[in-house]
N, C-alpha and C positions, 0 to 999 in steps of 0.2 A: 548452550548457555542456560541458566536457572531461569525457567519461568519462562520459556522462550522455546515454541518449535517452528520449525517450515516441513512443508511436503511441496516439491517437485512434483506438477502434474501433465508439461511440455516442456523439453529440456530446451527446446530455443535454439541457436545457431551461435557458431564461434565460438571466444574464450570466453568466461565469468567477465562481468563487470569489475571493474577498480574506480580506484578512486581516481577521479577526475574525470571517468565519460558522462558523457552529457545523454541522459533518459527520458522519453516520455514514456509512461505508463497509461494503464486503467486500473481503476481500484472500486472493491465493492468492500466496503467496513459495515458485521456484524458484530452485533451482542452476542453472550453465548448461549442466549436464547433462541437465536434468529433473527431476532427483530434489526433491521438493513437503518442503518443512522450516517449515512452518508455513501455519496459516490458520485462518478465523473460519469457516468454511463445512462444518458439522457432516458432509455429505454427502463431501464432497472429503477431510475427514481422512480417514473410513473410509474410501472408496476406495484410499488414497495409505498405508492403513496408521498413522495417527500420530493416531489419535483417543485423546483422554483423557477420560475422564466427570468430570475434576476441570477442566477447561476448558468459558467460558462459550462457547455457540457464539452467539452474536446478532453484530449490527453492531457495529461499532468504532465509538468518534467520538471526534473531532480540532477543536480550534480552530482555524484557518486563520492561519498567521502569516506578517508580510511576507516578501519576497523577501531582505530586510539578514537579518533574523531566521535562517533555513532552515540558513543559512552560518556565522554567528557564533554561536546558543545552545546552550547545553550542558545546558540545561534541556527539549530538545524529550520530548516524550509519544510521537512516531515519528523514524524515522531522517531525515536531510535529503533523500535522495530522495525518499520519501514525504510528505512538506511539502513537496517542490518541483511535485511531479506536483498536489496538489490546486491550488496556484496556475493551472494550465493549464485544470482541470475545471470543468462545468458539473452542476447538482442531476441526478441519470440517467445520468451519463455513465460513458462503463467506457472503458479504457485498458490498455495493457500500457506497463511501462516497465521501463526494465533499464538497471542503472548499476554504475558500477564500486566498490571496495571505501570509496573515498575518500569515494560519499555513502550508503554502509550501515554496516557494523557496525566497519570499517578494522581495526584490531589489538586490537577486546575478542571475547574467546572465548565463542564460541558451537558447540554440539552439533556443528554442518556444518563446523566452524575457522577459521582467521581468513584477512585480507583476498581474502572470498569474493565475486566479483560477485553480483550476484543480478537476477531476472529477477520482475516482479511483476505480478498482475493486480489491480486497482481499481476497484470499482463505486460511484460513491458514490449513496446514496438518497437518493430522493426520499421525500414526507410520504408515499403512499398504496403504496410500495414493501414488501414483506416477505420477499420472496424472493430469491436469485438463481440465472444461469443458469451459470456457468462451472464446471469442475472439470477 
């Protein structure tokens, strides 16, 4: 799609996701400078400087919605990038994907400003997963 990639960097286990399973993830959101403006990964905040003891650090999770859905709701729980990335992913899988402003934040303000690309990393867990490896 325009303005929109993913790269596969553990392919994960089983089929692709669809719509309706139920994910937890980890996610690291860069700038396409580097500079790290959010994440679930307690380790990574501190690192990167942006840890808050009033943020929960565990796994995210997300219902998988269709492909029609990602584009047209204005109801999503994550931005359309990120419902479009788990479309691609399998339970284990981790990815980086980096998309232009049109499928992130587009013109609502955010800390970083607005139609900011952003650049993300995804792990999504599996049942016997508790950890992850990236920062």
């Amino acid at each position: 799609s325009k303005g929109y990639y993913f790269k596969s960097i553990a392919e994960g286990i089983g089929d692709t996701l669809e719509a309706g399973d139920e994910v937890s993830y980890w996610y690291v959101v860069k700038l396409l400078d580097g500079f790290v403006v959010d994440t679930n990964i307690e380790d990574t905040a501190r690192k990167y400087k942006i840890y808050s003891p009033y943020k929960d650090y565990t796994a995210a999770s997300f219902s998988v919605v269709d492909s029609s859905e990602v584009v047209t709701s204005q109801s999503l729980s994550v931005i359309p990038g990120v419902a479009k990335t788990f479309l691609q992913m399998k339970h284990g899988g981790k990815a980086y994907t980096f998309f232009s402003s049109a499928w992130g934040y587009g013109a609502t303000q955010k800390s970083f400003g607005v139609y900011q690309p952003l650049f993300f990393y995804i792990e999504v867990v599996t049942d016997n997963d508790d950890d992850t490896e990236e920062d």
